[in-house]
MIDOGU-696313 format. One record per residue: residue in three letters; x, y, z of N, C-alpha, C, O in turn. Coordinates in steps of 0.1 Angstrom, whole numbers, plus 5000, padded with zeros to 4 digits. Atoms other than C-alpha are relative to their C-alpha. Last residue first. Layout:
N
ALAXYZXYZXYZXYZ...
This chain:
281
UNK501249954993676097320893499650154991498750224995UNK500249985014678497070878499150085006498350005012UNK499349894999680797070912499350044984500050114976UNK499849924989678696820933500350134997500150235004UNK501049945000677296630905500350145008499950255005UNK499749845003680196540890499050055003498650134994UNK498750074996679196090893500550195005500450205017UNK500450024988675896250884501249965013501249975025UNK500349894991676796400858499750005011499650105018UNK498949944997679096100842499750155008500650215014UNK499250044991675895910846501450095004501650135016UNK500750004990673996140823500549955015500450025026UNK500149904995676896140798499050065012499350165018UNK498949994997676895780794500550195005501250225015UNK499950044990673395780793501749955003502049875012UNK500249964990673096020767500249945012500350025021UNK499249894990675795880749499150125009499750205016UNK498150064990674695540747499850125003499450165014UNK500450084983670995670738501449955006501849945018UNK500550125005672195960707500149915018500749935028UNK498750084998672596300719499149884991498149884985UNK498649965003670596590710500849905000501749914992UNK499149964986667496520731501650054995502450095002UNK500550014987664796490712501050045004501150165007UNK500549915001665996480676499550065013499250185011UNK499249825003668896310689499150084997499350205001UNK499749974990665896010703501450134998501350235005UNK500949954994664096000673500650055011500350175014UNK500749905010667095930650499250095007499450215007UNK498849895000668495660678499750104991500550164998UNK499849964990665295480673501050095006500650195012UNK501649934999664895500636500350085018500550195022UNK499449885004668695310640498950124998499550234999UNK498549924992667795080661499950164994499650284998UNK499049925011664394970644501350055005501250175004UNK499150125005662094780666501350014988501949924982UNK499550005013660095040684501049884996501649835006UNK500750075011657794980711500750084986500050144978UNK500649874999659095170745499750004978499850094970UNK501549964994659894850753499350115000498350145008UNK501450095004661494750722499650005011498749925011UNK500649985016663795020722499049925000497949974996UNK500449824998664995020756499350014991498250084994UNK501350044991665594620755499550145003498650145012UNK500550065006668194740727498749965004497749954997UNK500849905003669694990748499049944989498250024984UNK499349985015670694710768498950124997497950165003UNK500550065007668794780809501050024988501650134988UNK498950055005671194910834499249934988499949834984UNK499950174999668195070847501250014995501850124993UNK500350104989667195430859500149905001499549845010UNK499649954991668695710836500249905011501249885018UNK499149955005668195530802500950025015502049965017UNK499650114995665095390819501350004993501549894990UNK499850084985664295720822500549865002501049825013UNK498949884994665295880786500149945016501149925022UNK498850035008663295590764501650055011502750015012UNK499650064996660495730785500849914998500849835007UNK499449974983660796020775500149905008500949915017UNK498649994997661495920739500450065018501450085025UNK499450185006658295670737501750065006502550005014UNK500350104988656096010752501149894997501549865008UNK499149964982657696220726500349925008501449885011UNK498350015002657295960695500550085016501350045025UNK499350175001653695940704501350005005501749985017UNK500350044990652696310705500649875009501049855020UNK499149914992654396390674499949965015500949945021UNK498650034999652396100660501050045004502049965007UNK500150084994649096240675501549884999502049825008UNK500650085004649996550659499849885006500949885012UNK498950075003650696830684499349914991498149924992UNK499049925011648797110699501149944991502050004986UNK498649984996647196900723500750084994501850084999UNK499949974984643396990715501350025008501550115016UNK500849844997643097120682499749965017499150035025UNK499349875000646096850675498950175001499250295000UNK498850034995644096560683501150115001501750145011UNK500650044983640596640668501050025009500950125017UNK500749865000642296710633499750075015500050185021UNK499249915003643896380636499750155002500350215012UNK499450024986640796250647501350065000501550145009UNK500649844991639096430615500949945014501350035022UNK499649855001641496200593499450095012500150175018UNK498249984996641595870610500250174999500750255007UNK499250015014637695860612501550045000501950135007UNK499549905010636895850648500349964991501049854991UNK501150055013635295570671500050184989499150264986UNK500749875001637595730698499250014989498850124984UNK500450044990639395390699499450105005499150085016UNK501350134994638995360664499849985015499049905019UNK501749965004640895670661499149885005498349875015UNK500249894991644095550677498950025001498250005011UNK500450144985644195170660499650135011498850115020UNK501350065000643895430629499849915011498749865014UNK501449915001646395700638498549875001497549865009UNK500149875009649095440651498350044995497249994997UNK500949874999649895330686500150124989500550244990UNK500549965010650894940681499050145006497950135010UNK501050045006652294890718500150054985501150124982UNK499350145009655094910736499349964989499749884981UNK499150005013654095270745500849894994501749904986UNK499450095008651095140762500550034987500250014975UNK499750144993650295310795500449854990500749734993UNK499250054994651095610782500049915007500949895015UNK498950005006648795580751501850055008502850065002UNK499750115010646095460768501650024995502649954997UNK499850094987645995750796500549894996501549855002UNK498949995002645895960763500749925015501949915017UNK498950035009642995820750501450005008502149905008UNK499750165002641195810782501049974993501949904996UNK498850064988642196200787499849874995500649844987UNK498849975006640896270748500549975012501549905010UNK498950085009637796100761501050044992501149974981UNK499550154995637096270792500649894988501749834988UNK499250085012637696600777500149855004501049785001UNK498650134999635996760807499949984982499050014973UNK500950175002634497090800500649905001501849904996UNK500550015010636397390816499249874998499049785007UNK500950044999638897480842498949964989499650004979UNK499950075006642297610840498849895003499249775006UNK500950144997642397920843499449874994498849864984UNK501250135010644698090838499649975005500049925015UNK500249925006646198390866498849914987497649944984UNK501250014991648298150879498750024998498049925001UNK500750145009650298270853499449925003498749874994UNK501549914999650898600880499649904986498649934980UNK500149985018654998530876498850024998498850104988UNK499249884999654698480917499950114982499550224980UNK500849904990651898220916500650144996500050234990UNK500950005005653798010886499050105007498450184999UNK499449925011656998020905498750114990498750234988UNK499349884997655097920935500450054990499950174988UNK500849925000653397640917500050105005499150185001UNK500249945013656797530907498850074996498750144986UNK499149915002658297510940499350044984499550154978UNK500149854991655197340954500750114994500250224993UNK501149945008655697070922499650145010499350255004UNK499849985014658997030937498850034990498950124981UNK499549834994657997030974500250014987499450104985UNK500849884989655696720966500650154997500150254992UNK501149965009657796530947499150095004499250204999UNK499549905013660596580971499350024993499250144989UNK500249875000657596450997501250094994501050224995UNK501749955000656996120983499850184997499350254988UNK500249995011660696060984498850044990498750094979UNK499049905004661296111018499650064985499350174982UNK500649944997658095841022501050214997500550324993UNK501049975007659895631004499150105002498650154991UNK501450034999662895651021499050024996498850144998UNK500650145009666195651003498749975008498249865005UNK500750124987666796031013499649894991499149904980UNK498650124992668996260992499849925007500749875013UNK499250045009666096430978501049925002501049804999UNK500750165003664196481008500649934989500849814990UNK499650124986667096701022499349874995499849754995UNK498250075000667096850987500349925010501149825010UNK499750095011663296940987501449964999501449844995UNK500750114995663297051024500049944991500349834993UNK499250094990665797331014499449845006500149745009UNK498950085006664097410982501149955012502049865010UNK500150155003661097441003500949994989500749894982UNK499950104991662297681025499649864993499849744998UNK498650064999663197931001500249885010501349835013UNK498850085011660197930984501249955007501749845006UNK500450164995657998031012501449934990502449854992UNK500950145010659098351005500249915003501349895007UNK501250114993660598551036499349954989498349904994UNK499550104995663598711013499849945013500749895020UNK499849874989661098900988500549845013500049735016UNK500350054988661198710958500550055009501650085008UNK499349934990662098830917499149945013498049905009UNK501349914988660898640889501350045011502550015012UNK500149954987662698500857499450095011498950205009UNK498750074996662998330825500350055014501149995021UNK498649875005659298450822501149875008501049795017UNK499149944990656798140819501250105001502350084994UNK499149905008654498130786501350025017501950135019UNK499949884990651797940807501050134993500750254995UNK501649994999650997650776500350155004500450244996UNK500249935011655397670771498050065001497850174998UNK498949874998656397660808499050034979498450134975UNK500649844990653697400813500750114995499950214992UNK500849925009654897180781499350065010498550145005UNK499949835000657997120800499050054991499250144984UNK498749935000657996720791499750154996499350194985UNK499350015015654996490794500750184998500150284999UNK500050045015656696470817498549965003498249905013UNK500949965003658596730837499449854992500149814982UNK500650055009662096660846498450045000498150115010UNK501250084997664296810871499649994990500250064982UNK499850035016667696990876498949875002498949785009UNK500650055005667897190910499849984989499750084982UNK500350065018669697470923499449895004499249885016UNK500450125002670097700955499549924982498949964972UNK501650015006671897980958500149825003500949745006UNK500650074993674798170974498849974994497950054992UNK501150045005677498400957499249845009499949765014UNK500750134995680198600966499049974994498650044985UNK501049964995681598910943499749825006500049734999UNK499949964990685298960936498650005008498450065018UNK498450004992685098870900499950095014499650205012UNK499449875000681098820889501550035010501550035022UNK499649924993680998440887500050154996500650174985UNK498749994990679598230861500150125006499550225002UNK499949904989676598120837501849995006502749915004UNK499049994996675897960804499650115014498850205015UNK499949924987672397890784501850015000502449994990UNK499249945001670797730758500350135009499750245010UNK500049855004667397610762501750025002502049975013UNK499849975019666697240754500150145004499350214997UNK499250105004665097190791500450054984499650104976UNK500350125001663897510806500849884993502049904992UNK499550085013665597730824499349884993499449764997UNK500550125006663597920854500849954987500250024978UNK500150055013665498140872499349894996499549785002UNK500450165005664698310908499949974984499150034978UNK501150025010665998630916500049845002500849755007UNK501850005001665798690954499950014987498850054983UNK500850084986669698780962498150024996497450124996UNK499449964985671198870927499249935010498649835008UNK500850124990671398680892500450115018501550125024UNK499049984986672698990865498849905010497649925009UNK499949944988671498860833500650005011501349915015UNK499550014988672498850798499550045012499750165014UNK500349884994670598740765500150055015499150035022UNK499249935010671998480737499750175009500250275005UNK500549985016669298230746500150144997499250214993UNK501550075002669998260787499650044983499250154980UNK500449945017673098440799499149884991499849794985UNK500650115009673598400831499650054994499150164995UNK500249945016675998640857499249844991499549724993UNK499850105011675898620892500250044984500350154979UNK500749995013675498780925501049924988502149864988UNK498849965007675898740966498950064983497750094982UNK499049874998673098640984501149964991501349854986UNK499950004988670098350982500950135005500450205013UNK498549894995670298380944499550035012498850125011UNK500649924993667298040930501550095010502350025016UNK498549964988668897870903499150085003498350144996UNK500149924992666097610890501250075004502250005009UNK499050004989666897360860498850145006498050205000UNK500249824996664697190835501050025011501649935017UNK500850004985666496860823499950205001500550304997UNK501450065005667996800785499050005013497949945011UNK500250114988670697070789498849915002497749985004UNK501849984995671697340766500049845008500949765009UNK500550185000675497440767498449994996497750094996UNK501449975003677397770770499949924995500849884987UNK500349945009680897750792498049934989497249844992UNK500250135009680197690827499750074985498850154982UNK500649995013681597910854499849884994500249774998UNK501250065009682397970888499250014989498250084987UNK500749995012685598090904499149904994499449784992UNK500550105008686698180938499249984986498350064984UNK498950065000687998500950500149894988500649904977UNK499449905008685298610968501349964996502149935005UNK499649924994683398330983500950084989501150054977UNK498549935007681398090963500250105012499350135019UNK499349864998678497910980500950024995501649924997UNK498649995002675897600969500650155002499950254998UNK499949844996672997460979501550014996502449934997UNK499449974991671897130962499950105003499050174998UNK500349834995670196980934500350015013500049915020UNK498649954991670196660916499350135004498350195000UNK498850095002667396460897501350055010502149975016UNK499049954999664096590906500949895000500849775003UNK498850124995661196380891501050165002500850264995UNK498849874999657796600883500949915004500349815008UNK498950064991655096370867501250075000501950104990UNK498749924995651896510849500449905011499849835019UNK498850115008649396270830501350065010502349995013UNK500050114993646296390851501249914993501349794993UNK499550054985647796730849499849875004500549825013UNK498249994997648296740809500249985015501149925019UNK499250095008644596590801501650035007502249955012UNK500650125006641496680817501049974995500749864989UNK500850104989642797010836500149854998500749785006UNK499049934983645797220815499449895008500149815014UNK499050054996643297060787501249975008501849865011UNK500450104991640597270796501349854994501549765003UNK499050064992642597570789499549875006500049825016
């Protein structure tokens, strides 16, 4: 697991995007038909109960479970008829993108006894969330990695360890190659910077990430292809060639394999959730 240490946490970045509190009363109806969603989500069941059905398999959401969804998972939820409901949500990012949940194996869900710390920091994460001060902003990041090393505590995944020999130069590498996805970053400009032969670095590369170093690539290019998607008014053209491709149509290719949509319509549909944030929950 010395990767977990020397490589995925010093690259790790949590972003919350939306998340609130939200209540139903009896009566009222809450559903969403069955979707997958390119952000991890949190429903944490404060009271009442629920219904979610998670990659084709149903559960009942009551007071103290906590779900984890990750991103690309296929889901749907809604109301049980006559029953209240009260939770808290959240829809966040991960990058380089939800490969905790897969390293840790995280269960779709844990149970919490209703003094857990938890529930206070998804309240403090939402107030900070909705704040334009920097310092506000500091500490949603904050509560949000809190919220997920709780999950991780509770689920007993914790449990790894994640200590071992540094990897100092597979972290340099990969420091390199998110600090210059505009760049030329193929196998051999790769290797040579790890005075490797193309082939065994390859080799090297995926017996430590689990990925090919071009797999690796293309992610990183399409995550952040996906934020300044979310966070600029930038052309999708100036998207592409800063996240160092020059090909449109390649680039739109990479980016549905990723994410399902193509770059207009994720950020046309991104926007339009945020505009609907209040009642897309």
């Amino acid at each position: 697991m010395a990767y977990l240490q020397d490589v995925y946490f010093a690259n790790l970045n949590a972003v919350c995007h939306i998340g609130g509190a939200f209540s139903l009363r009896p009566g009222e109806e809450w559903k969403y038909r069955e979707h997958t969603f390119v952000q991890n989500k949190f429903y944490y069941i404060t009271g009442g109960r629920c219904r979610l059905t998670i990659e084709g398999k149903e559960y009942v959401g009551e007071a103290g479970t906590w779900f984890f969804i990750p991103a690309g998972t296929r889901h749907k939820y809604s109301y049980i008829p006559g029953e209240p409901l009260e939770k808290y949500w959240i829809h966040f990012d991960l990058y380089p993108n939800a490969e905790i949940a897969q390293m840790l194996k995280l269960p779709r869900l844990i149970h919490v006894a209703a003094d857990d710390p938890s529930r206070e920091l998804f309240h403090r994460l939402i107030e900070a969330n909705s704040s334009d001060r920097l310092d506000d902003r500091l500490n949603a990041k904050a509560y949000l990695l809190s919220l997920l090393a709780r999950y991780i505590t509770v689920a007993q995944a914790g449990e790894v360890l994640v200590g071992g020999e540094q990897e100092e130069q597979l972290q340099n590498l990969l420091a390199y190659i998110h600090e210059h996805l505009d760049g030329d970053l193929d196998n051999a400009e790769l290797a040579a910077r790890c005075h490797l032969h193309p082939n065994h670095f390859i080799r090297y590369f995926r017996g430590c990430t689990g990925q090919t170093p071009a797999r690796y690539v293309a992610e990183r290019r399409m995550e952040a292809a996906k934020r300044l998607l979310e966070e600029t008014d930038l052309p999708v053209s100036e998207i592409m060639e800063r996240v160092g491709l020059s090909e449109s149509g390649h680039f739109a290719r990479l980016f549905r394999k990723q994410y399902a949509l193509t770059p207009t319509e994720y950020r046309r549909e991104y926007r339009l959730e945020q505009t609907k944030h209040a009642s897309y929950i």
